[in-house]
TIVO-2410 file (N, C-alpha, C; in nm, 3 decimals):
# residues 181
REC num residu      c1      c2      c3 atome chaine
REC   1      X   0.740   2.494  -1.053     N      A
REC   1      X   0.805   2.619  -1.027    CA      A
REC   1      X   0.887   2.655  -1.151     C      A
REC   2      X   0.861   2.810  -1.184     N      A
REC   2      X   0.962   2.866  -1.297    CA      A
REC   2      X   1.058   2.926  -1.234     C      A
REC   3      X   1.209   2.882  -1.280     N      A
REC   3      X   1.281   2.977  -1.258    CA      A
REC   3      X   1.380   3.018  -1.376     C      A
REC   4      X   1.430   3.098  -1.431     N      A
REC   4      X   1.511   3.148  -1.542    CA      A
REC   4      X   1.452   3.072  -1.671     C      A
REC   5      X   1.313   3.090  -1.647     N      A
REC   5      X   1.265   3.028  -1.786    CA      A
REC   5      X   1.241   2.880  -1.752     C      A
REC   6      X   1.334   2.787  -1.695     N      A
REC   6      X   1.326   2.683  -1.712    CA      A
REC   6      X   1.199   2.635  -1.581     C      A
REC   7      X   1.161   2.517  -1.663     N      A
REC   7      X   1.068   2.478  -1.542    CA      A
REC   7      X   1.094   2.359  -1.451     C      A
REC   8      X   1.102   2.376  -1.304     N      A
REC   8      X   1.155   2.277  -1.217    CA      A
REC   8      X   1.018   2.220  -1.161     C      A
REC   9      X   1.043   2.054  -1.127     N      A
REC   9      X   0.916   2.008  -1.096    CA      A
REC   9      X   0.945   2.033  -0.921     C      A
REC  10      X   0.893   2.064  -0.852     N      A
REC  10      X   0.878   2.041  -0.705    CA      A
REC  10      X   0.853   1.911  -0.649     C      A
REC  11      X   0.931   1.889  -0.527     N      A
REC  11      X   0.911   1.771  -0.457    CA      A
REC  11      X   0.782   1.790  -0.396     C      A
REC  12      X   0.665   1.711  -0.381     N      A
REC  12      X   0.594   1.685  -0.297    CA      A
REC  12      X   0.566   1.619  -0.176     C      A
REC  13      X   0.507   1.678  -0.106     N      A
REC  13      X   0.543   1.629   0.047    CA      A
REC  13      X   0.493   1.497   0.048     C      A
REC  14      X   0.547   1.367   0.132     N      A
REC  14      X   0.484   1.234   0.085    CA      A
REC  14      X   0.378   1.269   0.229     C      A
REC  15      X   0.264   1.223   0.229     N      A
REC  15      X   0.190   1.199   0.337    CA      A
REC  15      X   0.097   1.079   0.325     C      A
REC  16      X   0.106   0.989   0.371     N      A
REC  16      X   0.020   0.867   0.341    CA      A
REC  16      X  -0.108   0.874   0.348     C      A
REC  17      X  -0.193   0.790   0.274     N      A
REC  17      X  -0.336   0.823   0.278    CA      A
REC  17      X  -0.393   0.800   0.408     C      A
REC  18      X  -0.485   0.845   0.408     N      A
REC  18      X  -0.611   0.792   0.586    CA      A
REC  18      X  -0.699   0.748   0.499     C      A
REC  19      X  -0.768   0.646   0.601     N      A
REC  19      X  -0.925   0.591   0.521    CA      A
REC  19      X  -0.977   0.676   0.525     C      A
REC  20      X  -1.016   0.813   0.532     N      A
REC  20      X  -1.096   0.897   0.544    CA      A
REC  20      X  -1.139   0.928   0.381     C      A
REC  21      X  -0.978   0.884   0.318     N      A
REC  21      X  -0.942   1.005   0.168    CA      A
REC  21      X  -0.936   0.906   0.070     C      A
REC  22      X  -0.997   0.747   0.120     N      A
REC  22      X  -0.998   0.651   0.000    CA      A
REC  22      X  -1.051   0.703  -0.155     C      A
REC  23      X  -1.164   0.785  -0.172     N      A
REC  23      X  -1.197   0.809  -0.263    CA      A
REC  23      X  -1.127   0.922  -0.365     C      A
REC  24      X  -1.025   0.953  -0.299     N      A
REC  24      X  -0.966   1.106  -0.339    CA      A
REC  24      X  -0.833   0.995  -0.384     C      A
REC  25      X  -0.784   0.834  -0.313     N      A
REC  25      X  -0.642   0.821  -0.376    CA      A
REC  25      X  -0.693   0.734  -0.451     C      A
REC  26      X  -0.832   0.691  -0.473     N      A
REC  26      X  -0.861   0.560  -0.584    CA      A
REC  26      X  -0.833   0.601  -0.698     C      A
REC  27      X  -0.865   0.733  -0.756     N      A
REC  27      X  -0.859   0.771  -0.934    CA      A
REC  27      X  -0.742   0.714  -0.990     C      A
REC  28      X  -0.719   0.589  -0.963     N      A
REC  28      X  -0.605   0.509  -1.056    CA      A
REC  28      X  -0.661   0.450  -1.156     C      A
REC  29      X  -0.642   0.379  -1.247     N      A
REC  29      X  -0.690   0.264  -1.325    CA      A
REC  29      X  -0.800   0.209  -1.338     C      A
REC  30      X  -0.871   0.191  -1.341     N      A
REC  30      X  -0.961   0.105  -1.337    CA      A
REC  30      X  -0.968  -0.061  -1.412     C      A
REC  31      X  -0.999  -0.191  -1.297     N      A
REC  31      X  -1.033  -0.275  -1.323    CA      A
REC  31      X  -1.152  -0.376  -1.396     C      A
REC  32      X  -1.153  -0.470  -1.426     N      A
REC  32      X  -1.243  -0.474  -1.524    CA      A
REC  32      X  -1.411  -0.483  -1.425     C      A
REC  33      X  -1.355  -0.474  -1.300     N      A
REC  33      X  -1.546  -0.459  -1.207    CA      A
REC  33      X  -1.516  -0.302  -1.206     C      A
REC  34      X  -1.441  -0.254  -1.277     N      A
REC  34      X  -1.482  -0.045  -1.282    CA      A
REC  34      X  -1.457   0.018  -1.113     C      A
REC  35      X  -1.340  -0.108  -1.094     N      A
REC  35      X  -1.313  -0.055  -0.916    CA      A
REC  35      X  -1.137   0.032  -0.939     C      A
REC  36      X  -1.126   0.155  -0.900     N      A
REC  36      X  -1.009   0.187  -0.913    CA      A
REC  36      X  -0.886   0.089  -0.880     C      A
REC  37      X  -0.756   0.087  -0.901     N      A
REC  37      X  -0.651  -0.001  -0.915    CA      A
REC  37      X  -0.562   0.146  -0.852     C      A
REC  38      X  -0.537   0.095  -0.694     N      A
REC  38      X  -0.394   0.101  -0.605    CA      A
REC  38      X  -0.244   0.054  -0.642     C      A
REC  39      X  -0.138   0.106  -0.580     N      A
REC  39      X  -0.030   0.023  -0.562    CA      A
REC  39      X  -0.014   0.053  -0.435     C      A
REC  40      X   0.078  -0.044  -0.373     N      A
REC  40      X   0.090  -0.061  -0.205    CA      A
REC  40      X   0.257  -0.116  -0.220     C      A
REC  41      X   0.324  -0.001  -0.142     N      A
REC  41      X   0.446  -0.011  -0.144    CA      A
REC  41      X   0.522   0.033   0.013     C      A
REC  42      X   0.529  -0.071   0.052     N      A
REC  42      X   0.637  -0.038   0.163    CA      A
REC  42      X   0.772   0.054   0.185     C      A
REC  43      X   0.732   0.145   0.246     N      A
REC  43      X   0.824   0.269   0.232    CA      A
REC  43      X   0.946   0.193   0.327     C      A
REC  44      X   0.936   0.138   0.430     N      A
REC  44      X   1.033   0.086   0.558    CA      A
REC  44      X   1.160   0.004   0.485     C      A
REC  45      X   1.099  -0.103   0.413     N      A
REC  45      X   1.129  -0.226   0.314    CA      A
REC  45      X   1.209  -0.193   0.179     C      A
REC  46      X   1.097  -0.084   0.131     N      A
REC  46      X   1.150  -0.031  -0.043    CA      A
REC  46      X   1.097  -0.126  -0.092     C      A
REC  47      X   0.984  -0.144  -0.084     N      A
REC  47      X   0.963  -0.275  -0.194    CA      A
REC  47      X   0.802  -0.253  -0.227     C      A
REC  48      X   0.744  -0.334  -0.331     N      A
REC  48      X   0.589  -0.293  -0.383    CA      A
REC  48      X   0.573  -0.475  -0.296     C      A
REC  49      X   0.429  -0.426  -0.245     N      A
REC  49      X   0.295  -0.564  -0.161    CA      A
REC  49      X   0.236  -0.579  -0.252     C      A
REC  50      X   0.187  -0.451  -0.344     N      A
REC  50      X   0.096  -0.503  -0.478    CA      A
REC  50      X   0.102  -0.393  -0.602     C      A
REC  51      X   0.087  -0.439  -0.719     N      A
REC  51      X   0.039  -0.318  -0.795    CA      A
REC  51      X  -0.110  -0.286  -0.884     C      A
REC  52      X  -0.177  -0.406  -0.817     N      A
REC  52      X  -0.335  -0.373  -0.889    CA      A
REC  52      X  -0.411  -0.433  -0.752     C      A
REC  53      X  -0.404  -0.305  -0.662     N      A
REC  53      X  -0.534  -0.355  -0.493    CA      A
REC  53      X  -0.649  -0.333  -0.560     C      A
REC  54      X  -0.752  -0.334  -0.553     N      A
REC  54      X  -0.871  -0.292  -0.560    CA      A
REC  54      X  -0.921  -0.273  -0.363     C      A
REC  55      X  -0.943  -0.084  -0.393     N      A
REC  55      X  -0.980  -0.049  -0.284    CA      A
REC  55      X  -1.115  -0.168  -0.203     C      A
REC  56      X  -1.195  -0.165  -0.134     N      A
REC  56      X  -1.309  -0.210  -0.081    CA      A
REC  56      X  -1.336  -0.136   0.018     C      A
REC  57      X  -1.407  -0.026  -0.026     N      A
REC  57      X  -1.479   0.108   0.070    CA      A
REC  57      X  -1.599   0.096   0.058     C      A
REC  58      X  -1.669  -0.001   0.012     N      A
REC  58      X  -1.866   0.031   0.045    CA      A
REC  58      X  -1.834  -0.103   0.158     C      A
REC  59      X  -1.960  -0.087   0.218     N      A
REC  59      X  -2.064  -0.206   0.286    CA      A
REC  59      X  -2.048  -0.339   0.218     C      A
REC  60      X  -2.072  -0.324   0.044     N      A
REC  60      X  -2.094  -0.456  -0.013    CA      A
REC  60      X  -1.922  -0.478  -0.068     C      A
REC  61      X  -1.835  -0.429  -0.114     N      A
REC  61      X  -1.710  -0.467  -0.147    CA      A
REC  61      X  -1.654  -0.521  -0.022     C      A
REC  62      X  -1.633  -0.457   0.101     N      A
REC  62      X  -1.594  -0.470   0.161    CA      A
REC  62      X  -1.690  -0.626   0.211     C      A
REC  63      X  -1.805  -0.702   0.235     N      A
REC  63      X  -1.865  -0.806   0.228    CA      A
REC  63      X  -1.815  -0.912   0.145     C      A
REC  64      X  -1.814  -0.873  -0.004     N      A
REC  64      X  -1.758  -0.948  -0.110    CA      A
REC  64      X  -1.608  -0.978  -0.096     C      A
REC  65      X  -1.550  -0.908  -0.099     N      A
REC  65      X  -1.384  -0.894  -0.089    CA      A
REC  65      X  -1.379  -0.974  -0.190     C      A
REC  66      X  -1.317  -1.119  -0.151     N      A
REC  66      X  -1.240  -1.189  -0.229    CA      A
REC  66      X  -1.322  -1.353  -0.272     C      A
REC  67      X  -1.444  -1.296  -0.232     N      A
REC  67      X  -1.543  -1.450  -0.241    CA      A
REC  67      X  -1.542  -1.509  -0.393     C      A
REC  68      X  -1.525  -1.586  -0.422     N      A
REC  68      X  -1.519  -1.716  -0.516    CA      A
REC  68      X  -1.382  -1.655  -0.605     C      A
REC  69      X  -1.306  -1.623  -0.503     N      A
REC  69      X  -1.164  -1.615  -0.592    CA      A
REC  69      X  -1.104  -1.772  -0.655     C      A
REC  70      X  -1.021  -1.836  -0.721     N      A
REC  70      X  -0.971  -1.947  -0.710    CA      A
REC  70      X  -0.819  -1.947  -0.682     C      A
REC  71      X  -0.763  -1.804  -0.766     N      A
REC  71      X  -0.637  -1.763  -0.724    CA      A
REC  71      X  -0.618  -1.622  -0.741     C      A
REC  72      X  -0.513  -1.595  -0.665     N      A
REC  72      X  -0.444  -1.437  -0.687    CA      A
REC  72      X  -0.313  -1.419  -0.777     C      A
REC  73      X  -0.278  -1.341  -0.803     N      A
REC  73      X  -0.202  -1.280  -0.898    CA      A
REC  73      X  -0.072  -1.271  -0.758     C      A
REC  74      X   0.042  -1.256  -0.820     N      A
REC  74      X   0.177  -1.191  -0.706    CA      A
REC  74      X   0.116  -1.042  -0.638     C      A
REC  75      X   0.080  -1.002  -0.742     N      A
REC  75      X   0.065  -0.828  -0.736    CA      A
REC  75      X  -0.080  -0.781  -0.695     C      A
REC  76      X  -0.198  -0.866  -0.735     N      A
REC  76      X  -0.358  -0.809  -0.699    CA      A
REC  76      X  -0.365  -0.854  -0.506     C      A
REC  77      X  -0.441  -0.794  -0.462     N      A
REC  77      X  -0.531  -0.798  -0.373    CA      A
REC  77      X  -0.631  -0.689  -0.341     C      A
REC  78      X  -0.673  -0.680  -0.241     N      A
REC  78      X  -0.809  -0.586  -0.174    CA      A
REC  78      X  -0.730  -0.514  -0.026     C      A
REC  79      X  -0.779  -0.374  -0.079     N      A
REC  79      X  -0.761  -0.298   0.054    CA      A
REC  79      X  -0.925  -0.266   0.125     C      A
REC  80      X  -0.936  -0.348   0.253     N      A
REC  80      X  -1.036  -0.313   0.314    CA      A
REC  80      X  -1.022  -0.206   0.341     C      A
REC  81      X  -1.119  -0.125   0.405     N      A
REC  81      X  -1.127   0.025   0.458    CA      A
REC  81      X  -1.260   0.066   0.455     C      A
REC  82      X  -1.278   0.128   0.570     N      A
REC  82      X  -1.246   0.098   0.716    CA      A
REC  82      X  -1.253  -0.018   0.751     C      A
REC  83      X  -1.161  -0.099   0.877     N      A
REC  83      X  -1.201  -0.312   0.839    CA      A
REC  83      X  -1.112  -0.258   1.008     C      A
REC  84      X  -1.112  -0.374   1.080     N      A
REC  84      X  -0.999  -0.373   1.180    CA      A
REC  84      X  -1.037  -0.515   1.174     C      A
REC  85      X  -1.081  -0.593   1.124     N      A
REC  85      X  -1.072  -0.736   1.084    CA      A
REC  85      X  -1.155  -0.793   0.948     C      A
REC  86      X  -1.122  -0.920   0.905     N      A
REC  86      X  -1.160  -0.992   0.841    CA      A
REC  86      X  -1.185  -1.080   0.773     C      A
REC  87      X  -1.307  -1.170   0.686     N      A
REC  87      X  -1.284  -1.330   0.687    CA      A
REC  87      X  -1.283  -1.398   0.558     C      A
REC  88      X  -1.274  -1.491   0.551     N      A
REC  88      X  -1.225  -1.554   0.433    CA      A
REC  88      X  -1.328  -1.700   0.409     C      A
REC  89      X  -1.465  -1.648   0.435     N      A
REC  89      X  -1.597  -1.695   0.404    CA      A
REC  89      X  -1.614  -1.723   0.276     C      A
REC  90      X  -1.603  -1.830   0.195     N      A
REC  90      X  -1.636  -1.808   0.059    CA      A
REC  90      X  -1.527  -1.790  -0.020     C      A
REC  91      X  -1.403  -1.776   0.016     N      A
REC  91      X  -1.232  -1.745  -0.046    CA      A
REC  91      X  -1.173  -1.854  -0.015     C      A
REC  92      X  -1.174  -1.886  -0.177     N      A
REC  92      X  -1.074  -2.005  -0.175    CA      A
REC  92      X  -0.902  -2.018  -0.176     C      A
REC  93      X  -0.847  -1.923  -0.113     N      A
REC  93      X  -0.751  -1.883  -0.162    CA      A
REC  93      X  -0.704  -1.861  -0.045     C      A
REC  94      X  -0.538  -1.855   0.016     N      A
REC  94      X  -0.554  -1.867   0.140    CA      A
REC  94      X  -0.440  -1.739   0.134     C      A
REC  95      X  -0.453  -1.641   0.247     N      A
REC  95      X  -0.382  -1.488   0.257    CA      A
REC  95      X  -0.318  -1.424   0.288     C      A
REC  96      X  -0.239  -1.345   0.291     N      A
REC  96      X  -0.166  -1.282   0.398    CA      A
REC  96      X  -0.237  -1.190   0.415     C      A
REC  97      X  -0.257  -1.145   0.560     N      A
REC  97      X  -0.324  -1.021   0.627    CA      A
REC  97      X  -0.243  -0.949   0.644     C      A
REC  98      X  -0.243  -0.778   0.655     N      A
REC  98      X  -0.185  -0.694   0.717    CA      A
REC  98      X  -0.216  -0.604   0.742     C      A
REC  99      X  -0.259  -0.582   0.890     N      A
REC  99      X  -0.354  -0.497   0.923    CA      A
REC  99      X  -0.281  -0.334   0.932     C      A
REC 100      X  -0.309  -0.216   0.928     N      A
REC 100      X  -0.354  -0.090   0.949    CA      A
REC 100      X  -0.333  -0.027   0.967     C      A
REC 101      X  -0.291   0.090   1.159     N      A
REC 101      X  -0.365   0.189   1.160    CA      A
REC 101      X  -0.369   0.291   1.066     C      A
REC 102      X  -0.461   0.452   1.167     N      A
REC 102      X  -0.476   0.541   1.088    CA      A
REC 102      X  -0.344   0.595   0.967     C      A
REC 103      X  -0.246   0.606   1.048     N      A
REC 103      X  -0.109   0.634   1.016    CA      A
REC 103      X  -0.057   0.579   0.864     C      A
REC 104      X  -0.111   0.474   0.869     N      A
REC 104      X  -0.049   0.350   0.764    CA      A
REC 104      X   0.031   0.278   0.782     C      A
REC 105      X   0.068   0.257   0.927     N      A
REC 105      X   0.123   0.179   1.006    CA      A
REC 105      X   0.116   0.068   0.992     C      A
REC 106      X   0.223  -0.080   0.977     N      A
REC 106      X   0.161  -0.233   0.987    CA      A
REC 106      X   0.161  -0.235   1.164     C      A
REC 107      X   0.071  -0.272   1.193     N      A
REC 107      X  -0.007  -0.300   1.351    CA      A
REC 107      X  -0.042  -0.465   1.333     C      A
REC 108      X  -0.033  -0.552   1.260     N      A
REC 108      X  -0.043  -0.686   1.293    CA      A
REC 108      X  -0.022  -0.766   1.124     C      A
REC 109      X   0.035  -0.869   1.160     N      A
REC 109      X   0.064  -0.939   1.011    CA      A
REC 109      X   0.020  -1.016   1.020     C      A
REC 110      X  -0.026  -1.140   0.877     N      A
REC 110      X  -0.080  -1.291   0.950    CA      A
REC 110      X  -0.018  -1.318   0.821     C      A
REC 111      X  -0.002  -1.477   0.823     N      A
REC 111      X   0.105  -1.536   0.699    CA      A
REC 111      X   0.010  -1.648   0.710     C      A
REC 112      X  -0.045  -1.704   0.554     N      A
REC 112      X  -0.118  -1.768   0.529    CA      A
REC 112      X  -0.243  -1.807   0.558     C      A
REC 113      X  -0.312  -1.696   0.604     N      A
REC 113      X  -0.441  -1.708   0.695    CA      A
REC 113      X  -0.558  -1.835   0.582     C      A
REC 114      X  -0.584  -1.924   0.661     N      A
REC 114      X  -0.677  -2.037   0.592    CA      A
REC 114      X  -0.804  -1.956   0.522     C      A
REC 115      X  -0.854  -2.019   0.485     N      A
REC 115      X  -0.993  -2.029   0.396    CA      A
REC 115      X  -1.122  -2.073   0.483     C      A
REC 116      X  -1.226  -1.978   0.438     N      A
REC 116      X  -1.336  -2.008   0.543    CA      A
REC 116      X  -1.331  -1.996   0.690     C      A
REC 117      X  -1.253  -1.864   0.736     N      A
REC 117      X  -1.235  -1.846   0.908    CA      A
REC 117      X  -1.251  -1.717   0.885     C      A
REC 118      X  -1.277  -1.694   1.002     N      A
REC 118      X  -1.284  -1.490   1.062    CA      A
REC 118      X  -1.147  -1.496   1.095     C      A
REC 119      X  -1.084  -1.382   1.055     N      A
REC 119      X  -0.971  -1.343   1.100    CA      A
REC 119      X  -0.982  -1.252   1.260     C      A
REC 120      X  -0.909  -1.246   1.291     N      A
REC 120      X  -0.891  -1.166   1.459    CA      A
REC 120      X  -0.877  -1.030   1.430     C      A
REC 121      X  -0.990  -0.976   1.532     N      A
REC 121      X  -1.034  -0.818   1.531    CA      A
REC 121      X  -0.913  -0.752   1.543     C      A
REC 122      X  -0.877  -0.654   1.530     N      A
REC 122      X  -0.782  -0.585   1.591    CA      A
REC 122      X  -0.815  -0.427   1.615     C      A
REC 123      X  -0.814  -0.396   1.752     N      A
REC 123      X  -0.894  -0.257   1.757    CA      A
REC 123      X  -0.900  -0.144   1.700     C      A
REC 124      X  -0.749  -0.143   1.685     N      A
REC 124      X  -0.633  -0.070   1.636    CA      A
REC 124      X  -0.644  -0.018   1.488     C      A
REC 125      X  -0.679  -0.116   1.445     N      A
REC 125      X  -0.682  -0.163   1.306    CA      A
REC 125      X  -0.781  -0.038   1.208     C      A
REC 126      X  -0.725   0.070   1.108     N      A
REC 126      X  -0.831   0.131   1.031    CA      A
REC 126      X  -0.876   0.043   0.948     C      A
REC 127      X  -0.734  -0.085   0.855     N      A
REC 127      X  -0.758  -0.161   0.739    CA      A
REC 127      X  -0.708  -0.221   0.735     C      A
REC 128      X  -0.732  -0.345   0.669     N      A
REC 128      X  -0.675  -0.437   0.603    CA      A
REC 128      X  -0.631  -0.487   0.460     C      A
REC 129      X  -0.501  -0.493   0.421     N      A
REC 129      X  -0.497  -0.561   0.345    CA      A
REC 129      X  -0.505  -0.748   0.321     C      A
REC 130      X  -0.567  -0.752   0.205     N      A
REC 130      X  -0.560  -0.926   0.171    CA      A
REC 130      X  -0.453  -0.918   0.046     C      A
REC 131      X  -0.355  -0.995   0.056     N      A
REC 131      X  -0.243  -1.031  -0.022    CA      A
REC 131      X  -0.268  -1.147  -0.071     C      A
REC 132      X  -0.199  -1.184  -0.190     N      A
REC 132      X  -0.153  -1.340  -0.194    CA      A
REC 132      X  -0.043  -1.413  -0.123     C      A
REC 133      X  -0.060  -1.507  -0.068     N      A
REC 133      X   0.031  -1.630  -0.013    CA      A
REC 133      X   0.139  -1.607  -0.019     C      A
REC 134      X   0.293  -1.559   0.047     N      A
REC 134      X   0.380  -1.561   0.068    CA      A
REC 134      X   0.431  -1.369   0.021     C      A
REC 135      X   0.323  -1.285   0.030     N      A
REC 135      X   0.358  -1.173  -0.012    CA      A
REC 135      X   0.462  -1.125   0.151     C      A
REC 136      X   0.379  -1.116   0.208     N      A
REC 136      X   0.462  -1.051   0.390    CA      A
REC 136      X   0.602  -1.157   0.367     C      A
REC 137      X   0.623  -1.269   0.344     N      A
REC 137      X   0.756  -1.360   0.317    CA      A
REC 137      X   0.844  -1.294   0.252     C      A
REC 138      X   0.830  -1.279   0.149     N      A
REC 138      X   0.897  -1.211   0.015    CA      A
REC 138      X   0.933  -1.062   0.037     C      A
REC 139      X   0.838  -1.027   0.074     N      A
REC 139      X   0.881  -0.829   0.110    CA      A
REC 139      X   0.949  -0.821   0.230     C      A
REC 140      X   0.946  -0.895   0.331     N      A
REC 140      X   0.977  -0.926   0.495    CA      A
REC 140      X   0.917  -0.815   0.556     C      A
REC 141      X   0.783  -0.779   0.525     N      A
REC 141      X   0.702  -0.668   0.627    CA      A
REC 141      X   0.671  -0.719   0.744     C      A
REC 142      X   0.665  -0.605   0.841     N      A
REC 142      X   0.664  -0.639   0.998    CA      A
REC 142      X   0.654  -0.541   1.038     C      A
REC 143      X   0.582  -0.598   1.178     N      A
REC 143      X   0.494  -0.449   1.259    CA      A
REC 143      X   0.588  -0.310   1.278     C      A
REC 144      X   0.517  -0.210   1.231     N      A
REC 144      X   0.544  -0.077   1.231    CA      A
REC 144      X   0.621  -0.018   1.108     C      A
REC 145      X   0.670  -0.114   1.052     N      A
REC 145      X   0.674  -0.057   0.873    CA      A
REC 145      X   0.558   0.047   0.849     C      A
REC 146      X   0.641   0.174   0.756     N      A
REC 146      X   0.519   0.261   0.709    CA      A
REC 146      X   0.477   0.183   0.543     C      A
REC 147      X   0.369   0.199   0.510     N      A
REC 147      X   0.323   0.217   0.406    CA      A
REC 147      X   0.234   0.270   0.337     C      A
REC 148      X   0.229   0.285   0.190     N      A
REC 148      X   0.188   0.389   0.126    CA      A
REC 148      X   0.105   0.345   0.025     C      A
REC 149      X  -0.029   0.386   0.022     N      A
REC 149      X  -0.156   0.314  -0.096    CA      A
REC 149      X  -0.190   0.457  -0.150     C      A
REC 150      X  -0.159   0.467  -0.299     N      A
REC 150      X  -0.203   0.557  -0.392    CA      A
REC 150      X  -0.218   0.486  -0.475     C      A
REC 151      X  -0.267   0.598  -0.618     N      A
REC 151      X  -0.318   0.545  -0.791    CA      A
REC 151      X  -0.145   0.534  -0.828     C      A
REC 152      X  -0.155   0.442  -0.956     N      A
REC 152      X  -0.041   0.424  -0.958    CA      A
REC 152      X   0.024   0.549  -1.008     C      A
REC 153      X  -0.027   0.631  -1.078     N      A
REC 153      X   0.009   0.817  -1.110    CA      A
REC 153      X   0.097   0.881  -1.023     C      A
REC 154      X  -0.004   0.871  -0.904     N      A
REC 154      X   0.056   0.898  -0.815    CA      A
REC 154      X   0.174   0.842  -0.768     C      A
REC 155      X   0.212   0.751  -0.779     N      A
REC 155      X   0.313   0.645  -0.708    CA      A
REC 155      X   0.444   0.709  -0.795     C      A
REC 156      X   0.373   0.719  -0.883     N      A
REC 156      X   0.523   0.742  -0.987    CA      A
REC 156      X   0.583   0.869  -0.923     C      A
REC 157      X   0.496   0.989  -0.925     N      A
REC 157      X   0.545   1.101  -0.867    CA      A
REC 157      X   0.609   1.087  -0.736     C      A
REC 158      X   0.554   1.046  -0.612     N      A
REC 158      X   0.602   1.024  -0.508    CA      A
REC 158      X   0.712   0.933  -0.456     C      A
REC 159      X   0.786   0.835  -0.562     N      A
REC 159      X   0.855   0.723  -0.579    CA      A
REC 159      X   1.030   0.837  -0.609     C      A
REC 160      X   0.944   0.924  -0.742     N      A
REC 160      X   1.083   0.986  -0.801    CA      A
REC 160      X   1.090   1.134  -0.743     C      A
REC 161      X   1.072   1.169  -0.587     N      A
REC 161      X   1.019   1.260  -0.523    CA      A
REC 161      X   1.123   1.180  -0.444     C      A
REC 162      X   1.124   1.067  -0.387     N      A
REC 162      X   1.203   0.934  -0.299    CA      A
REC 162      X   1.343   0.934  -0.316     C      A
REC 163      X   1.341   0.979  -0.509     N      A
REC 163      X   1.467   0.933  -0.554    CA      A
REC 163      X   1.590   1.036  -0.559     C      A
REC 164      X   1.442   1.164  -0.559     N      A
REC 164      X   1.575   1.284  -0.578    CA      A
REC 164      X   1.588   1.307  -0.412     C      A
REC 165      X   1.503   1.305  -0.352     N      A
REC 165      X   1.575   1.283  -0.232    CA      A
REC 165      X   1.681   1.256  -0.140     C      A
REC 166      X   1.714   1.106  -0.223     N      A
REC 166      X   1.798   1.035  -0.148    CA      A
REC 166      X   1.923   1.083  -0.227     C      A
REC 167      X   1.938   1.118  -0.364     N      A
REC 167      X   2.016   1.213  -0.467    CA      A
REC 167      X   2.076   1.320  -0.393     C      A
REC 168      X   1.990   1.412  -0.348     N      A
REC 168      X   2.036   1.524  -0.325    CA      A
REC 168      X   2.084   1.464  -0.163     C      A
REC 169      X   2.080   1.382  -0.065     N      A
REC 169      X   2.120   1.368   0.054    CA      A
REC 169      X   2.254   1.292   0.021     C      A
REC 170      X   2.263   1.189  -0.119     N      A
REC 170      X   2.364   1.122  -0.157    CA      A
REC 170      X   2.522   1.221  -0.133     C      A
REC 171      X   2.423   1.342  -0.264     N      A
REC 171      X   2.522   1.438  -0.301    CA      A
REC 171      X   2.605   1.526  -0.203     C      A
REC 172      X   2.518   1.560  -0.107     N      A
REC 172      X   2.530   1.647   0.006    CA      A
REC 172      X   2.636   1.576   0.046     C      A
REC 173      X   2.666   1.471   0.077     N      A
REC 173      X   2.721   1.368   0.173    CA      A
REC 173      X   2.895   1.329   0.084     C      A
REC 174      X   2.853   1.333  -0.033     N      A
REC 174      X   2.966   1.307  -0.095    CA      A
REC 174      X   3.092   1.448  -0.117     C      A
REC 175      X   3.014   1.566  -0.139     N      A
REC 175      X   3.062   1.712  -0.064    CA      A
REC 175      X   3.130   1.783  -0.024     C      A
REC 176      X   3.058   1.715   0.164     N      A
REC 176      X   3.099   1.718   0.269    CA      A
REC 176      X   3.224   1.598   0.298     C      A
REC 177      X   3.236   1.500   0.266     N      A
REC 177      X   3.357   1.425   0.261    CA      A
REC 177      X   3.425   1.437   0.198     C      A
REC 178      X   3.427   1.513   0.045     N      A
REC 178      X   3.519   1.614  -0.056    CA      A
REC 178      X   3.588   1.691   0.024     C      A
REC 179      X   3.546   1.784   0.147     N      A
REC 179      X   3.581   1.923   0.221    CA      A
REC 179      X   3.677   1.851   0.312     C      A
REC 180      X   3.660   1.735   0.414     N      A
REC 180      X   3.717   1.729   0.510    CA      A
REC 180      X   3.812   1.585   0.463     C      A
REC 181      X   3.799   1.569   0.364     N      A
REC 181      X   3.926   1.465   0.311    CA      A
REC 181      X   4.013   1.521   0.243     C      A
***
């Protein structure tokens, strides 16, 4: 927006992705398999789950996931989508789950899920994330936290969209206790 010449950036409305629009929030980064690069940040918490997901939206990513991993990074994992479960066939590496819904809702957590098991369906479930080992510990995510998977571009905008936010509600607040003190 222009106003008196000068140019103001506009807040954008935050709306979390749906699996519907995976391909519209992947244009992040790209990894060295040429798979776009997510960040996944808990809006409830304030805190980042990861900053290099690699989406898993075909048939075969979503198959592959994380097979002959040996380890994960603090920050990498895989966002299934569409998934309402999944297994750790071939993954040597053992996970934190956190399932889904449409919303971006957490609807089920799992902390350290073993190696070589099916994880538990969940109906509910649009997706899953696979984390590394003690990520849900460290962030303290838990059912019904919102969260938010964009390119990291995006993240930046919507992060400092967060900040003037809480700025201008800071300010408001400080004000209004100016007036009546």
């Amino acid at each position: 927006m222009i106003e008196d010449g000068v140019e103001q950036a506009s807040a954008p409305t935050l709306h979390p992705h749906s699996a519907a629009i995976v391909p519209a929030a992947a244009r992040g980064r790209k990894t060295r398999m040429n798979t776009p690069t997510l960040c996944v940040y808990n809006q409830t918490r304030e805190c980042f789950l990861g900053l290099r997901i690699r989406a898993a939206d075909t048939s075969f990513a979503r198959l592959r996931g994380l097979i002959g991993r040996f380890h994960l990074r603090s920050d990498e994992g895989i966002w299934v989508v569409p998934s309402s479960g999944v297994h750790t066939l071939g993954v040597l590496v053992r996970l934190d789950l956190v399932y889904l819904n449409d919303a971006q809702e957490v609807i089920e957590v799992i902390e350290y899920f073993p190696t070589f098991r099916i994880a538990p369906l969940r109906i509910r479930a649009a997706s899953v994330l696979e984390l590394p080992q003690h990520t849900i510990y460290s962030s303290q995510t838990q059912k019904g936290d919102r969260i938010l998977i964009c390119a990291p571009g995006e993240m930046e905008i919507r992060l400092q969209a967060l900040t003037n936010a809480y700025a201008a509600e800071d300010s408001a607040g400080t004000k209004s206790a100016l007036r009546s003190g």
